[in-house]
N, CA, C and O atoms as a GROMACS GRO file, in nm:
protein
  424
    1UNK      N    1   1.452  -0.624   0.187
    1UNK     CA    2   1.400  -0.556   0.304
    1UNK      C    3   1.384  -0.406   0.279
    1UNK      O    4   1.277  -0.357   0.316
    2UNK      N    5   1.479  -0.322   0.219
    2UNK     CA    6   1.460  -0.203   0.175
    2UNK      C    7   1.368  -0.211   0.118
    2UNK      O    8   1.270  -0.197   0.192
    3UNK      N    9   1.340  -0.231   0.003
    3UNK     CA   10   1.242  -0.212  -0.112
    3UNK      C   11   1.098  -0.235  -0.087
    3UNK      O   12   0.997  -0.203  -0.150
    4UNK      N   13   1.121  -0.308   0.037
    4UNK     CA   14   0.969  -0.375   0.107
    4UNK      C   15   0.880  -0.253   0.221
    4UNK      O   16   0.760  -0.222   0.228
    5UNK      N   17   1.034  -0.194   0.318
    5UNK     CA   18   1.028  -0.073   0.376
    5UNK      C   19   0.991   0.094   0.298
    5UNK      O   20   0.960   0.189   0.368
    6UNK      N   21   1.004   0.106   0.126
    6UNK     CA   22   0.997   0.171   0.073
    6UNK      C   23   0.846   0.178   0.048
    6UNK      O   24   0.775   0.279   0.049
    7UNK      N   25   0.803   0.016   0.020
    7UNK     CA   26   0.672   0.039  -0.063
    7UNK      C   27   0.605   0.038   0.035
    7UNK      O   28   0.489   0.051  -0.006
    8UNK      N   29   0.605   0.026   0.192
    8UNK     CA   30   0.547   0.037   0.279
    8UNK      C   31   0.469   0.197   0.294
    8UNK      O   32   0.353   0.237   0.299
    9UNK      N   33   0.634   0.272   0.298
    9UNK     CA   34   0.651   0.403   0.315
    9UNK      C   35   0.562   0.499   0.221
    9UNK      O   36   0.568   0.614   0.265
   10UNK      N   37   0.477   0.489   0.100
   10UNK     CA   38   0.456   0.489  -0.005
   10UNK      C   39   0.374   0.482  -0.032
   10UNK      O   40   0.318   0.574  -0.092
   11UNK      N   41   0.297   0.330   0.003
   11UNK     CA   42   0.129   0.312   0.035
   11UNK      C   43   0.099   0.477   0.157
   11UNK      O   44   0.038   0.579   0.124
   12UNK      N   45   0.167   0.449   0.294
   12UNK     CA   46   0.156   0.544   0.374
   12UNK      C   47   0.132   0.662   0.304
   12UNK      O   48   0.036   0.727   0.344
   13UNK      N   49   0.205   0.712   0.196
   13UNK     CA   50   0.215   0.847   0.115
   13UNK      C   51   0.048   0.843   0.062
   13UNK      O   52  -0.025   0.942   0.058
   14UNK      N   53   0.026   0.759   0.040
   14UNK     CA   54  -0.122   0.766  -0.062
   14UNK      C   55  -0.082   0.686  -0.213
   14UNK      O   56  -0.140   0.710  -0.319
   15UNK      N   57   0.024   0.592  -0.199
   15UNK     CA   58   0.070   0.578  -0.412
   15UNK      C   59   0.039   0.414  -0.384
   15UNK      O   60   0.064   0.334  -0.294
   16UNK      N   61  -0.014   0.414  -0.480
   16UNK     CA   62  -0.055   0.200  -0.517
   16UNK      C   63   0.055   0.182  -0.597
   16UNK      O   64   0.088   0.255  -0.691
   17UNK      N   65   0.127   0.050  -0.545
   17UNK     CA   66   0.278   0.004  -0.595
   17UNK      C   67   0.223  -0.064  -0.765
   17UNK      O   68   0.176  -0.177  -0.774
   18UNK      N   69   0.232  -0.012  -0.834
   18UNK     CA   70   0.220  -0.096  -0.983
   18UNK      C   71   0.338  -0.188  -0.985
   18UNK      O   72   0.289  -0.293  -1.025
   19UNK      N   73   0.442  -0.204  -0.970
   19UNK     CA   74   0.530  -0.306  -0.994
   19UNK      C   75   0.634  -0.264  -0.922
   19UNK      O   76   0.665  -0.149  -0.892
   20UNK      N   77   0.711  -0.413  -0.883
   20UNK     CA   78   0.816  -0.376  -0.791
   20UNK      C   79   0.943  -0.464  -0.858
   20UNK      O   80   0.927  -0.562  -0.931
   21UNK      N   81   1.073  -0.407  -0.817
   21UNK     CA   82   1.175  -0.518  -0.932
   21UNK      C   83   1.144  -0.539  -1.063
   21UNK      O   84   1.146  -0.654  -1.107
   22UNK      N   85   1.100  -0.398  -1.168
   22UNK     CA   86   1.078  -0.441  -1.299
   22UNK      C   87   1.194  -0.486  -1.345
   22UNK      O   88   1.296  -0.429  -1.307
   23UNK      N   89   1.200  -0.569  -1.410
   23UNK     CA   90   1.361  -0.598  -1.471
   23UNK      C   91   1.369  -0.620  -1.650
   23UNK      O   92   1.296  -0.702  -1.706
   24UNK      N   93   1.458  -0.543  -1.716
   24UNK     CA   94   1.436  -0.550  -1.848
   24UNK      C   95   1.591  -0.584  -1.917
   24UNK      O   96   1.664  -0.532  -1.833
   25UNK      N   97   1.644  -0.617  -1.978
   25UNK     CA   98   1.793  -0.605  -2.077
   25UNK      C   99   1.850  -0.490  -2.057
   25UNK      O  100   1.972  -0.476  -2.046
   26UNK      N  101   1.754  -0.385  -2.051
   26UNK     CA  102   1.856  -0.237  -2.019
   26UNK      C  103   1.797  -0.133  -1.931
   26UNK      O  104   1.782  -0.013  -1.957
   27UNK      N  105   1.763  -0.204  -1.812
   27UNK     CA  106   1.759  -0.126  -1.717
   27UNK      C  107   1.671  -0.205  -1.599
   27UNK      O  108   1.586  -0.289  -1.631
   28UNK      N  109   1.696  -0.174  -1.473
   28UNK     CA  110   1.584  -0.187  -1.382
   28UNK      C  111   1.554  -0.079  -1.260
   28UNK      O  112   1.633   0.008  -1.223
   29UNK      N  113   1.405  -0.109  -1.199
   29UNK     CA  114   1.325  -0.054  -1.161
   29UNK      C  115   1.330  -0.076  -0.989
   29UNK      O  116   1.414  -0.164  -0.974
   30UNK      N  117   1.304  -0.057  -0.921
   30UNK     CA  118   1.284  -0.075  -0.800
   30UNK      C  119   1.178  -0.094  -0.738
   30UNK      O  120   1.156  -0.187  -0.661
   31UNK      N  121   1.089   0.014  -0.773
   31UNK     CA  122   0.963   0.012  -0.762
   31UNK      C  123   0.915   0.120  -0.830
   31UNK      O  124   0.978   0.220  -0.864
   32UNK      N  125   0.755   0.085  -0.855
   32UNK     CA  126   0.685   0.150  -0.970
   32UNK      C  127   0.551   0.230  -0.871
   32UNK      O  128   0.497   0.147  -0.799
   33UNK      N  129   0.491   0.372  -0.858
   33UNK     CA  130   0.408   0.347  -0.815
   33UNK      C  131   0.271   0.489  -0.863
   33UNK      O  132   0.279   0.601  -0.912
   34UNK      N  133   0.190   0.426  -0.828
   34UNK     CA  134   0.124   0.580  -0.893
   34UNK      C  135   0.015   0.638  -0.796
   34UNK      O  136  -0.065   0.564  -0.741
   35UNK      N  137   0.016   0.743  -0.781
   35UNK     CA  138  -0.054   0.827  -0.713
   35UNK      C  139  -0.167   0.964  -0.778
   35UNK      O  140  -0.147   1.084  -0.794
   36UNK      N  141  -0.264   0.890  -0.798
   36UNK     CA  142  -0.327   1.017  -0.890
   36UNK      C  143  -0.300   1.020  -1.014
   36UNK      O  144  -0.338   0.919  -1.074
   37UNK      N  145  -0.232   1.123  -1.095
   37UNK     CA  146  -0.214   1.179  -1.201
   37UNK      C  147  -0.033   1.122  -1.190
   37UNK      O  148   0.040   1.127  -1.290
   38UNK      N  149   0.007   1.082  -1.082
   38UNK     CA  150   0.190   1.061  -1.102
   38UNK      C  151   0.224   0.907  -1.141
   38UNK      O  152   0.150   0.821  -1.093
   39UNK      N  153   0.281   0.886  -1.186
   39UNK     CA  154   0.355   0.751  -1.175
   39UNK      C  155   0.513   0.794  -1.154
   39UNK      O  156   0.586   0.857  -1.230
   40UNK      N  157   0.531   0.759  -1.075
   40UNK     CA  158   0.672   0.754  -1.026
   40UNK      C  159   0.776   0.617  -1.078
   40UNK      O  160   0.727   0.514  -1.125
   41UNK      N  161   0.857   0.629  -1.068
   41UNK     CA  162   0.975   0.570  -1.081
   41UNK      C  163   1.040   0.518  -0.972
   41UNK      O  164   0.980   0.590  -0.893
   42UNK      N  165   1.088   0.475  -0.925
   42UNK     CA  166   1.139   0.460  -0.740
   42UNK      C  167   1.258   0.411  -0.762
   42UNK      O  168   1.251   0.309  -0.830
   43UNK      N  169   1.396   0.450  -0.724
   43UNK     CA  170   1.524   0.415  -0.694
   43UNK      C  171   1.521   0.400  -0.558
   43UNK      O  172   1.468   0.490  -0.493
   44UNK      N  173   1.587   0.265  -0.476
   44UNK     CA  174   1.557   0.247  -0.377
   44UNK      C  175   1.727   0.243  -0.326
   44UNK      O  176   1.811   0.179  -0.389
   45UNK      N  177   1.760   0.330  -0.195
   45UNK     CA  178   1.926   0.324  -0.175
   45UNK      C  179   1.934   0.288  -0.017
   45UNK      O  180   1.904   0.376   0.064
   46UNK      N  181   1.961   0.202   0.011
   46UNK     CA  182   2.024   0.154   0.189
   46UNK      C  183   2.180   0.160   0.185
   46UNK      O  184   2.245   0.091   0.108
   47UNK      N  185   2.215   0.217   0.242
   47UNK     CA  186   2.369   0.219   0.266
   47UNK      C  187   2.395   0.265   0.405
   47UNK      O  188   2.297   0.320   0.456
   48UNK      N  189   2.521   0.256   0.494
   48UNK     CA  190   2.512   0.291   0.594
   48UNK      C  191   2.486   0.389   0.661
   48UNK      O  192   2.471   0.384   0.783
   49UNK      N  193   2.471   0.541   0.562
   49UNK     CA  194   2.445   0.666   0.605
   49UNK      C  195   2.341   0.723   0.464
   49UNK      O  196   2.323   0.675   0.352
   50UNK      N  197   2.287   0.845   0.531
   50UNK     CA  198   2.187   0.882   0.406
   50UNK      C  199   2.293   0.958   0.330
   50UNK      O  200   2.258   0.989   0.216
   51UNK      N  201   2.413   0.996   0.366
   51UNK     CA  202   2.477   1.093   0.234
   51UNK      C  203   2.549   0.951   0.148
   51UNK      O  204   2.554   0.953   0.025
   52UNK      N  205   2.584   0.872   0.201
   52UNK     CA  206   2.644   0.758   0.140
   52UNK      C  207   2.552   0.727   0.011
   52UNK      O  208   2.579   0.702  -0.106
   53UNK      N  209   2.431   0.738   0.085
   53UNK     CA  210   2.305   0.627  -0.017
   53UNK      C  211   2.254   0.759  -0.152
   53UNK      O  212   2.216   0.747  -0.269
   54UNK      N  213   2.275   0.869  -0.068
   54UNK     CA  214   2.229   0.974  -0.164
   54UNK      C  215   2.345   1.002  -0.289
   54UNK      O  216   2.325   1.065  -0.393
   55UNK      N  217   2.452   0.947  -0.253
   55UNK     CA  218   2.551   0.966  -0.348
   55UNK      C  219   2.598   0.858  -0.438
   55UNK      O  220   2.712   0.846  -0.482
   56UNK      N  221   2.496   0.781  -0.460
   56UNK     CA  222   2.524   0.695  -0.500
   56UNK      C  223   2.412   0.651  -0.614
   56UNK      O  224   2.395   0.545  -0.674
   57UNK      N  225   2.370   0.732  -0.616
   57UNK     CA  226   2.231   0.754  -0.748
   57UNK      C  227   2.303   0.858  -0.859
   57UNK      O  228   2.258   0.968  -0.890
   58UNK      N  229   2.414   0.803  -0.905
   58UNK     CA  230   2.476   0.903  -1.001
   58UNK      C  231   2.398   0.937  -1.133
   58UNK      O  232   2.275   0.945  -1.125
   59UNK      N  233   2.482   0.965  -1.296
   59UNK     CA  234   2.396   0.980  -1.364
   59UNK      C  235   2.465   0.833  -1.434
   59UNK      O  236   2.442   0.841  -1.555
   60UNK      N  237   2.540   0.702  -1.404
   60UNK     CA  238   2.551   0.643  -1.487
   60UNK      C  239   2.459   0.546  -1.400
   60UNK      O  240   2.469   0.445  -1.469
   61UNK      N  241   2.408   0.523  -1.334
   61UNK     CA  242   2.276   0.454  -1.294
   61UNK      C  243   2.146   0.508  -1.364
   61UNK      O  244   2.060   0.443  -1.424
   62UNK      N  245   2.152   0.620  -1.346
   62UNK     CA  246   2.008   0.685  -1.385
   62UNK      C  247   1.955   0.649  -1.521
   62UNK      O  248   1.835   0.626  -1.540
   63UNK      N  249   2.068   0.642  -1.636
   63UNK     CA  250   1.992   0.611  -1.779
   63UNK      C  251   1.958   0.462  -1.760
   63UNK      O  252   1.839   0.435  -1.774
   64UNK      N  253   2.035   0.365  -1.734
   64UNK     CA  254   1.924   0.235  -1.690
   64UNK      C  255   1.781   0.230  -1.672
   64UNK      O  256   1.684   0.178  -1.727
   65UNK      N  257   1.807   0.310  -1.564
   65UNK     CA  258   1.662   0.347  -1.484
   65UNK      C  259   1.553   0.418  -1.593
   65UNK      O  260   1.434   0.390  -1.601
   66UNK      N  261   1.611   0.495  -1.656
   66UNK     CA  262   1.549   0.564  -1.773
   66UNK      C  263   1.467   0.458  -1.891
   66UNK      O  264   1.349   0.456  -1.927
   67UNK      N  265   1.581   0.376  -1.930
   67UNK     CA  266   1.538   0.277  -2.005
   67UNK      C  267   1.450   0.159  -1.954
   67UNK      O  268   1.363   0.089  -2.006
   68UNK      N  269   1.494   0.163  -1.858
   68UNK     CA  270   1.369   0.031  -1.793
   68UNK      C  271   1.223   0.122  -1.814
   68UNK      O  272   1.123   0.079  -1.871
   69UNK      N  273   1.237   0.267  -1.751
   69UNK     CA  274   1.090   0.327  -1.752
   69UNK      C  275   1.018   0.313  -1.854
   69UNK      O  276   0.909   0.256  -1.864
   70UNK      N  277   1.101   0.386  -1.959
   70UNK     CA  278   1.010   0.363  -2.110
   70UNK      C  279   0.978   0.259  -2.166
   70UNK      O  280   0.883   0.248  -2.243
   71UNK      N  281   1.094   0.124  -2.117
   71UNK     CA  282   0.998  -0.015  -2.153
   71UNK      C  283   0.875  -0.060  -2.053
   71UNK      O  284   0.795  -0.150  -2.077
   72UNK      N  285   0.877   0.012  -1.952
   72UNK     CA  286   0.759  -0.029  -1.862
   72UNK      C  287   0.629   0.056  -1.943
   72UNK      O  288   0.529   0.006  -1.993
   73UNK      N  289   0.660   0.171  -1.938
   73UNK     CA  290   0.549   0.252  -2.043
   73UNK      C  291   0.505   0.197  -2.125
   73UNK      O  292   0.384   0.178  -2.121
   74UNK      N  293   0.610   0.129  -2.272
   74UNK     CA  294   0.549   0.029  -2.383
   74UNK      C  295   0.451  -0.080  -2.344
   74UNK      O  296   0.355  -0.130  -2.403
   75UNK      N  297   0.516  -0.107  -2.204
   75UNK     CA  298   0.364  -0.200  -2.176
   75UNK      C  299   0.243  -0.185  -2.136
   75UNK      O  300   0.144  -0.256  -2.153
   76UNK      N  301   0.258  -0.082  -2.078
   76UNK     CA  302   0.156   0.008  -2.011
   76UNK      C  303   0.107   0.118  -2.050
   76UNK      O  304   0.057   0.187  -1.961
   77UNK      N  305   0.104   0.176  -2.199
   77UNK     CA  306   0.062   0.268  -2.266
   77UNK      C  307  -0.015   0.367  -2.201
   77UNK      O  308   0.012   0.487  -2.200
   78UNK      N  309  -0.134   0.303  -2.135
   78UNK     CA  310  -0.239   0.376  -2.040
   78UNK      C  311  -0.149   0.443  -1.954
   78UNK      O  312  -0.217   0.517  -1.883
   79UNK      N  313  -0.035   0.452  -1.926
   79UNK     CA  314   0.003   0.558  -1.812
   79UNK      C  315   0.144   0.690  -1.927
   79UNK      O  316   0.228   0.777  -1.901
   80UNK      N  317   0.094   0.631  -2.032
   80UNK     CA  318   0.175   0.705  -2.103
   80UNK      C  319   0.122   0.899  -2.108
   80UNK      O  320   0.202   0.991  -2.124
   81UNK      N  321   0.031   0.907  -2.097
   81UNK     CA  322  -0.026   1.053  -2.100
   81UNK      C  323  -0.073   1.104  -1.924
   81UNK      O  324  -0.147   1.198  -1.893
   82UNK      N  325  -0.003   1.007  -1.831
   82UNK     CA  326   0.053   1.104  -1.686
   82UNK      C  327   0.201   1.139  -1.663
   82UNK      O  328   0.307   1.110  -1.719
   83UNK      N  329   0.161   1.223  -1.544
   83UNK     CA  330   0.237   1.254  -1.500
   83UNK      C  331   0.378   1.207  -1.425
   83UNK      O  332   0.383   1.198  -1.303
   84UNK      N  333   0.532   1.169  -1.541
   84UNK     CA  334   0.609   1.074  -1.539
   84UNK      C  335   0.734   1.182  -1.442
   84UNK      O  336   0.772   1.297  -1.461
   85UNK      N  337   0.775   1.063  -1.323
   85UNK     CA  338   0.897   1.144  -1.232
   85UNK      C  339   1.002   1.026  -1.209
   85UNK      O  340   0.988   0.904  -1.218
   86UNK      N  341   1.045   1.056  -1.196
   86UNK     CA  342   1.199   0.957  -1.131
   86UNK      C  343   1.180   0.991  -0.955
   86UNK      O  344   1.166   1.108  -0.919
   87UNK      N  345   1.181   0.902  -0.876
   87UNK     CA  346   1.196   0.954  -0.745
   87UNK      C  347   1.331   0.870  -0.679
   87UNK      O  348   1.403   0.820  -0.766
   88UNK      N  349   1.370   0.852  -0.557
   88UNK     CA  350   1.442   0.779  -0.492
   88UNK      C  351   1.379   0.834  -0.347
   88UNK      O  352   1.320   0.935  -0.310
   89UNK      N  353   1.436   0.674  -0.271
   89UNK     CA  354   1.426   0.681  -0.125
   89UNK      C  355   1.558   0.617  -0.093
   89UNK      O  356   1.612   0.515  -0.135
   90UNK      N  357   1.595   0.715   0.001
   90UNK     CA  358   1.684   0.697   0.060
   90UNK      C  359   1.699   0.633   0.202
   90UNK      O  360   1.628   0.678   0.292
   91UNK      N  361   1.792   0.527   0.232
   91UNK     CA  362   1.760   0.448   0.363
   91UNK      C  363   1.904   0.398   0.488
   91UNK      O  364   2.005   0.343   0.442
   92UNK      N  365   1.898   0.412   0.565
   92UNK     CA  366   2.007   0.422   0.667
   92UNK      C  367   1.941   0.354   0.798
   92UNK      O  368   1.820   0.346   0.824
   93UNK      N  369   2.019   0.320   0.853
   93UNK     CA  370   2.008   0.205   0.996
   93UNK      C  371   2.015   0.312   1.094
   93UNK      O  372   2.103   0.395   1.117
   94UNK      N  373   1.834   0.276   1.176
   94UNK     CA  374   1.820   0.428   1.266
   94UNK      C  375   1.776   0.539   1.210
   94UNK      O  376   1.742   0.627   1.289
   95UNK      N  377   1.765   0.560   1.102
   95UNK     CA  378   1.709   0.653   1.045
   95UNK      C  379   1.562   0.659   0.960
   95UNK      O  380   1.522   0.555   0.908
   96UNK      N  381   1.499   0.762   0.949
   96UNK     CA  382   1.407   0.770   0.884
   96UNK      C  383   1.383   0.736   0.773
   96UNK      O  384   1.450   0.829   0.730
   97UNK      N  385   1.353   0.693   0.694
   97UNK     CA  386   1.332   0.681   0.530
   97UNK      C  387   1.368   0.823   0.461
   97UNK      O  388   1.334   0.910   0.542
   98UNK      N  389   1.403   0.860   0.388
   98UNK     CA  390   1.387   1.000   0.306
   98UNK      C  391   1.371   0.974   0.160
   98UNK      O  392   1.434   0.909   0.076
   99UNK      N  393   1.234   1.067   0.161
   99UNK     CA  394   1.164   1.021   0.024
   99UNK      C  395   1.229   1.165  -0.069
   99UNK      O  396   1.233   1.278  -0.019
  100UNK      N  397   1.276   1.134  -0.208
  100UNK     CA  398   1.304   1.264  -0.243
  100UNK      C  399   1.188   1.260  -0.349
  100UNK      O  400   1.169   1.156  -0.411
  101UNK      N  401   1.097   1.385  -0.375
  101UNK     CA  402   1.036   1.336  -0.491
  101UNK      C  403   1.086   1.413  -0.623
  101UNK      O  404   1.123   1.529  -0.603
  102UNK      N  405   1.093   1.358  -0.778
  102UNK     CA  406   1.158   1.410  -0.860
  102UNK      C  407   1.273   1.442  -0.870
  102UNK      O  408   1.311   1.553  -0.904
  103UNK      N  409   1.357   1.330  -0.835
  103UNK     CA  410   1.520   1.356  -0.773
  103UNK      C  411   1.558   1.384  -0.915
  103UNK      O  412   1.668   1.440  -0.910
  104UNK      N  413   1.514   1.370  -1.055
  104UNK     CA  414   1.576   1.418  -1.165
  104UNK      C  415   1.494   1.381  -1.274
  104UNK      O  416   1.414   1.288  -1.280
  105UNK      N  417   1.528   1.478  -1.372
  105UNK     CA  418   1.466   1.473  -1.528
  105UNK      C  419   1.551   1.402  -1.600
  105UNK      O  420   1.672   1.421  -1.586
  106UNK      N  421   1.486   1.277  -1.719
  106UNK     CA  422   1.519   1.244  -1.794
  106UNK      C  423   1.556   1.340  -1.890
  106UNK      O  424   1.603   1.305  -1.998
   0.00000   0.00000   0.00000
């Protein structure tokens, strides 16, 4: 349901979902999406509050996430020369979505 509410949120932004739930041996994806010149990365967090969900995208999640990206790249070469970000959305009951964009550098 999150992840469904994200890519909702997203299309709304202007970004076409390239893949959702990439899943690889060393890492996964949440959602994939690109907008223009970006391809994003998408960490998707529901927890009961947004500081809960925001704190919870540490850095021993993030290299997963890292590694799933660059095997999504190997398949997708053609998006290898845009513009590559890590994002997250953050999600809470009653609350707005909060999109962060570029929540961090590999």
């Amino acid at each position: 349901m999150a992840e469904t509410l994200c890519a909702m949120l997203l299309r709304l932004k202007g970004f076409r979902i390239l893949a959702r739930r990439f899943r690889t041996p060393v890492g996964e994806i949440d959602i994939v999406a690109r907008r223009g010149r970006v391809v994003a990365f998408v960490e998707v967090k529901a927890r009961a509050d947004l500081v809960t969900a925001g704190e919870s995208v540490g850095a021993r999640q993030r290299r997963p996430i890292a590694r799933a990206a660059r095997a999504f790249l190997q398949k997708r070469p053609e998006l290898q020369q845009l513009d590559l970000r890590f994002d997250v959305v953050l999600l809470a009951p009653w609350r707005l979505p909060v999109h962060i964009s570029d929540a961090w550098r590999e």
